[in-house]
N, C-alpha and C positions, 0 to 999 in steps of 0.2 A: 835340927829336924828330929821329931822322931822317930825311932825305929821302928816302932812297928809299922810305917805304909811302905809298904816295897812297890806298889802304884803312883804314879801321878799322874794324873789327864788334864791339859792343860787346854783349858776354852777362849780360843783366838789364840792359838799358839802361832800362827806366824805374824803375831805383833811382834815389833823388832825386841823390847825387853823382854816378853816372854818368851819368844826365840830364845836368846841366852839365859835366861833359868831354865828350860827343856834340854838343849846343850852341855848343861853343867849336872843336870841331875843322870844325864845317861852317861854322863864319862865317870857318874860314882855309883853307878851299876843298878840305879832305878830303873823300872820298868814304864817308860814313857809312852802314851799317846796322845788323840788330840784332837781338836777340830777349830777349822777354821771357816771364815765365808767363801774365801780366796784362795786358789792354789799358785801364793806368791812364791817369790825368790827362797824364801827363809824358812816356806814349807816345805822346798823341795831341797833345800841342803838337809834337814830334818829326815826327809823320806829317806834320803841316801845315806844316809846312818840306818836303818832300819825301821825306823819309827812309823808308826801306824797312825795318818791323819785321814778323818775325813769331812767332807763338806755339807753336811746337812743338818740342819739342827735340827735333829729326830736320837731316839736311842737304839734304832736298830743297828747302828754302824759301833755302838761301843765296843771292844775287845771285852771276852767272858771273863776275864780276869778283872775286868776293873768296872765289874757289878757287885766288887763285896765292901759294904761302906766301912769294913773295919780295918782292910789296909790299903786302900785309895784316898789319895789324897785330890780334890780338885782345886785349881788353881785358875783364876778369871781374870780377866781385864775388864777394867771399868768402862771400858768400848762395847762391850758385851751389854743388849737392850735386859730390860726387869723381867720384860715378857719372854725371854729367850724359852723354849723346850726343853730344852737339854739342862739349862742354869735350873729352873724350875721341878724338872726331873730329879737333878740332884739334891735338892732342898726338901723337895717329898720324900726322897729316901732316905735324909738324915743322914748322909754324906760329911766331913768336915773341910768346909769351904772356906778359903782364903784369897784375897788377895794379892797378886803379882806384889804389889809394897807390903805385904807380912812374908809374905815368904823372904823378901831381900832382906828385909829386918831382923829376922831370923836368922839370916847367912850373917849379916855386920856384927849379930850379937859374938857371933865366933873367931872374927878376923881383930886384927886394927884398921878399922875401915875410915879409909879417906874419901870422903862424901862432896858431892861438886853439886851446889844448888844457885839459885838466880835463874832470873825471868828470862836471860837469853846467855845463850854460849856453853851452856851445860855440854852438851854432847862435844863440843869440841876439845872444854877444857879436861874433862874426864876421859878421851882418849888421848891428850896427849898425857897426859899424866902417867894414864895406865904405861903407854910406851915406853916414857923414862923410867919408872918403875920396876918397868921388866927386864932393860938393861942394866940394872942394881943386881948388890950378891944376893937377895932373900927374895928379885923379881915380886912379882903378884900374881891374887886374881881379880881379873876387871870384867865387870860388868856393861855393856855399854849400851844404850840407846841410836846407835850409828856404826855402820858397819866400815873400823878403821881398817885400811887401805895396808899399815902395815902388817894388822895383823891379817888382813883379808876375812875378818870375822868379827863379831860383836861381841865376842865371848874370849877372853885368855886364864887357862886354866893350868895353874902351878900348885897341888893341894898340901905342899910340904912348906909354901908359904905364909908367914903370917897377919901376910897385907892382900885389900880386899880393895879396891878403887871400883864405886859406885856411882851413878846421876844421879843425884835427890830431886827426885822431883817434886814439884810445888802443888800439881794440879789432884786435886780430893784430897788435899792434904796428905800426899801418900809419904813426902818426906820425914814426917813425924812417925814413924814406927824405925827408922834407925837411932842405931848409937855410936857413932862415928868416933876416932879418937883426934882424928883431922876434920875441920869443915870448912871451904870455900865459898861464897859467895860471890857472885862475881856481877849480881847488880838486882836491883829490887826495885821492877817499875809494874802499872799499873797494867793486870792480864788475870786472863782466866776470871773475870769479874761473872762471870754466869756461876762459879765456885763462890768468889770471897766479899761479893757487893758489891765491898769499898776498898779502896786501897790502903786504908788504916786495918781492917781487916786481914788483908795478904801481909802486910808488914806486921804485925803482930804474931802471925803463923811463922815467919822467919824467925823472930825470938824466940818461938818458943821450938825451932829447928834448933837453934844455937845452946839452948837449956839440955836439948840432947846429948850432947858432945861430953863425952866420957873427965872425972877429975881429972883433971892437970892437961888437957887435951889442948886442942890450939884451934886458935878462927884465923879466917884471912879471910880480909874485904878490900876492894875495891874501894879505890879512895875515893870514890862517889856517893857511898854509903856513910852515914853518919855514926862515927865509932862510938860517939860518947852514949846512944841508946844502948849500944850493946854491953858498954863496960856496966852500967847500971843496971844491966836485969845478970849477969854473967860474978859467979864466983869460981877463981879456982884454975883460970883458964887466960891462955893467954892471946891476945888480941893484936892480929898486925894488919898491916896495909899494904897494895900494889897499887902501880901507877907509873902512865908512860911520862916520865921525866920531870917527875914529882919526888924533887929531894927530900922531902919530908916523909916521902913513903919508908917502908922498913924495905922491900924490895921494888927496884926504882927501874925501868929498862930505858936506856938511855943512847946517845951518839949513833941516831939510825941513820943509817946510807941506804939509799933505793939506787940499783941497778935492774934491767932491764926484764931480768927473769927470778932474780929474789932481791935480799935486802940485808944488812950488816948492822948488829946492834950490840950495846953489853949490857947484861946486869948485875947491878950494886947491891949485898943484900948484907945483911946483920955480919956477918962474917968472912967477908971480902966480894971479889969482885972475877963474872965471868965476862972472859972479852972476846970480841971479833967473831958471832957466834953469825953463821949464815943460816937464813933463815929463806924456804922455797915460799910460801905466802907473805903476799903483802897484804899494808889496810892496818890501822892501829888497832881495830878489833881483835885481829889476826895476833896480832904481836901482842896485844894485850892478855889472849887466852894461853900462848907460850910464854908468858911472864907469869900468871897465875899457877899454872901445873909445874914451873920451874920453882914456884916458891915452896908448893906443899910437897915437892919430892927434898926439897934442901932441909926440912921441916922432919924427915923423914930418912934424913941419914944417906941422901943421895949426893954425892960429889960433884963440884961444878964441872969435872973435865969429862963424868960421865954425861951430864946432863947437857953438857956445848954439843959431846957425843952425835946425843940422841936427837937434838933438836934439828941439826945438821942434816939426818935422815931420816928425819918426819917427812910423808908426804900431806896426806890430809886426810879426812873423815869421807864418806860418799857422801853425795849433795851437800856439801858444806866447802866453798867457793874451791865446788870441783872442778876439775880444768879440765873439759871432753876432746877439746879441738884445740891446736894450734899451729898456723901456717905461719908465712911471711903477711899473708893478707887477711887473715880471718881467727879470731880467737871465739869460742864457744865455752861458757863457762856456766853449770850448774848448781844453784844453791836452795837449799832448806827457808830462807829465811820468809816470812808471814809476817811479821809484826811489823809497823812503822820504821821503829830502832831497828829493828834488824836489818830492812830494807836500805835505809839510809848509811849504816855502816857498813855491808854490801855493797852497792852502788858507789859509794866515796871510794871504798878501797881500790874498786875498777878502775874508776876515773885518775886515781894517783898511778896506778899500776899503766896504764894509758891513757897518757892524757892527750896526745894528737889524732884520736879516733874516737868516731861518735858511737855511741852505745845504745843499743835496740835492746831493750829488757820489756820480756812477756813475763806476765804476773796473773796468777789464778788466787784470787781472793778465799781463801777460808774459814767458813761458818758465815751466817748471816748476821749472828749478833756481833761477829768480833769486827765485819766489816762497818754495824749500825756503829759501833763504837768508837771505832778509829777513822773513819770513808774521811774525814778532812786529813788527817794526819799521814794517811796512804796515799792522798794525792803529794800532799808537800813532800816525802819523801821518795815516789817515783820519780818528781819532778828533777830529776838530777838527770835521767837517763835524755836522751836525744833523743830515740821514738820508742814511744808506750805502746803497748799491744797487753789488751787487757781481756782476759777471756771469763765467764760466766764463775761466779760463784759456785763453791764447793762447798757442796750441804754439810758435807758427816753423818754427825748425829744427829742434825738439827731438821726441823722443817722449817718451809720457807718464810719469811717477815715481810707484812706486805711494805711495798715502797722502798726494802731495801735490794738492790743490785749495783753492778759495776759500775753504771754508767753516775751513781752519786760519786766515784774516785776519779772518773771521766771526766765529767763537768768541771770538778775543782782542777785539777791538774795542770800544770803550766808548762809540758813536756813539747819540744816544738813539733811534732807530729804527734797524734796520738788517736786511737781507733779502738773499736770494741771487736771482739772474731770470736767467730763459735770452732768450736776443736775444729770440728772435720775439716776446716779453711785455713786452718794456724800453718801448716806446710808452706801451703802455697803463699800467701801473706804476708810469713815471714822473709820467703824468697825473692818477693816482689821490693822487700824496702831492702836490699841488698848489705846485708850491715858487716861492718867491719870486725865489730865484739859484738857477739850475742851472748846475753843472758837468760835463764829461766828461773822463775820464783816460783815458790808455793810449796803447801803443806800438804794440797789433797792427791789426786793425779796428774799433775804438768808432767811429771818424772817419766810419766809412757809415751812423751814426746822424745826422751834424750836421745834413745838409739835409731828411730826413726831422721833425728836433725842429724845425728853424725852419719848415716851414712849420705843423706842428702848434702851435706858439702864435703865429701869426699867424692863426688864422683867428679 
């Protein structure tokens, strides 16, 4: 960064990534503000630090300090509309405006930054990473897009560190302003197509993610991804593979035992082998994303006894197969996941984690185009649960597409009960199909259902 903005105002600052870049720039003694639409969670850990946000997109609420475009720096989320006031204000003023992905580009260009990109599992595999990481002699700082559980925050900040564990994310291309010296993949399927069209399209932005990766750096893919494209666009850099009990892989996670509250696995990688490693989530997803983040810390000078360690007292990410409730008779569990794949490996993991109890999973579809895109593939992969409860499309950013709603993931579905419910009835509705595992899905607000469901089955 440079020195001369001793300002940054950050627009949408309580988006979960620019939360943690607001967080990281006030613990190195910038003068942080901000505005948001929302006065969510991550605004209000923000305020209680000091920080001055507020909610109107107007500029009479900006602090005087940070009207002088020569040491304010703005900083925006791509969430943030063209039309905004404030966005537009500052652009009149000739202000220097960035990106949330230039700004972190910025931060990798100064770190050894281990970068966690793929269409699904990013946030999980980058905090555990960051975790094991932290329990290393040289720790990190991690950036996160999910606020982990161990650290109780989105943000882990060590500045005497030389390691930096970031999300890369896919969508505007924002992955491509890093220079990572580590880079994970952890799967390349068809998303964010309102970005990339086609899916030859997003697979080519992956290479040219991987073209990023500093001389003599390292990739790891998922043995799902095809290595031989990458060896042929890639010099200089060395290429490995993960995979659950796939001896071909370089790091292989293998011999799992499911018991009743976790599960028992080892993994085999270039340079021996950790054993007998307990592990609190199930679901070969699950285990899949703690085999990835164990390869790029081994990658990274991290010990297998620290890394059995760490994985041992990993909990989990929020909404990512969070566990809110659990009796003798009733399990409640909360997850992120929106995409078909995600649903499906979600859902499977439940079902193996439980498999003598029927599963009631409510799902709030997101965006209108991702449902026109997938509404067949969203039925097949609900189809796993016992009874669907499928509540109205979550716009976003988008307006609405005629002809597309729930009821096209409705119709296909083959769940043996299954129902459409507007919020204000999702309480009662759920209560009425009396379920044994409740689940919740989605990307946009189901999440303001969680604390309402848990105190309703605790009374």
């Amino acid at each position: 960064m440079e020195n001369k903005y001793k300002n940054i105002y950050f627009m949408g600052i309580g988006c979960i990534g620019m939360s943690a870049l607001a967080h990281y720039f006030h613990y190195n003694d910038y003068n942080i503000s901000g505005y948001d639409k929302v006065r969510s969670e991550n605004c209000i850990r923000l305020e209680n630090k000091g920080i001055k946000i507020h909610y109107e997109d107007n500029d009479n609420s900006i602090p005087l300090e940070f009207n002088d475009n020569q040491t304010s720096l703005i900083v925006f989320t791509p969430a943030i509309p063209s039309d905004s006031y404030l966005l537009n204000h500052f652009k009149n003023n000739n202000f220097t405006i960035l990106k949330r992905s230039e700004v972190l580009g910025l931060i990798s260009n100064e770190k050894e930054t281990i970068a966690i990109a793929g269409t699904h599992g990013k946030t999980s595999v980058s905090s555990i990473s960051a975790w094991i990481m932290s329990n290393g002699h040289e720790s990190c700082n991690a950036f996160l897009v999910g606020i982990s559980k161990n650290f109780n925050s989105n943000i882990f900040i060590k500045p005497e560190s030389k390691y930096a564990v970031v999300e890369a994310d896919e969508f505007d291309r924002s992955f491509l302003t890093l220079s990572p010296s580590t880079a994970l993949i952890t799967c390349i399927e068809a998303y964010h197509l309102d970005i990339y069209n086609d899916f030859e399209s997003l697979k080519s932005a992956f290479i040219e993610f991987a073209k990023k990766i500093n001389r003599k750096g390292s990739l790891v893919l998922h043995n799902s991804i095809d290595k031989e494209i990458f060896e042929r666009e890639l010099e200089n850099i060395e290429i490995y593979q993960y995979g659950i009990n796939d001896r071909s892989a370089d790091f292989n996670l293998t011999n799992i035992e499911y018991h009743s509250d976790s599960c028992y696995f080892d993994i085999i990688h270039p340079n021996g082998k950790i054993e007998s490693i307990k592990y609190q989530i199930g679901g070969d997803h699950n285990l899949e994303n703690a085999l990835a983040a164990s390869a790029v810390s081994l990658l990274n000078s991290i010990t297998g006894g620290l890394i059995k360690n760490a994985l041992e007292a990993f909990t989990c990410v929020v909404r990512r197969f969070d566990v809110q409730l659990k009796t003798d008779n009733f399990i409640y569990i909360d997850d992120y996941a929106h995409h078909p794949s995600e649903i499906k490996a979600f859902l499977s993991a439940v079902k193996t984690m439980y498999p003598n109890r029927q599963v009631t999973a409510v799902f709030q579809p997101h965006l209108y185009s991702r449902t026109r895109d997938f509404y067949k593939e969203f039925a097949k992969s609900l189809s796993i649960c016992d009874n669907l409860v499928l509540l109205p499309i979550y716009p976003a950013r988008e307006k609405p597409i005629e002809g597309i709603n729930s009821e096209l993931i409705l119709n296909l579905s083959t769940a043996r009960n299954k129902q459409i419910c507007q919020k204000d009835k999702l309480i009662n509705t759920i209560k009425e199909l009396t379920p044994e595992v409740l689940v919740t899905m989605g990307a946009g607000d189901i999440d303001q259902f969680v604390e309402p469901l848990k105190i309703e089955f605790t009374k």
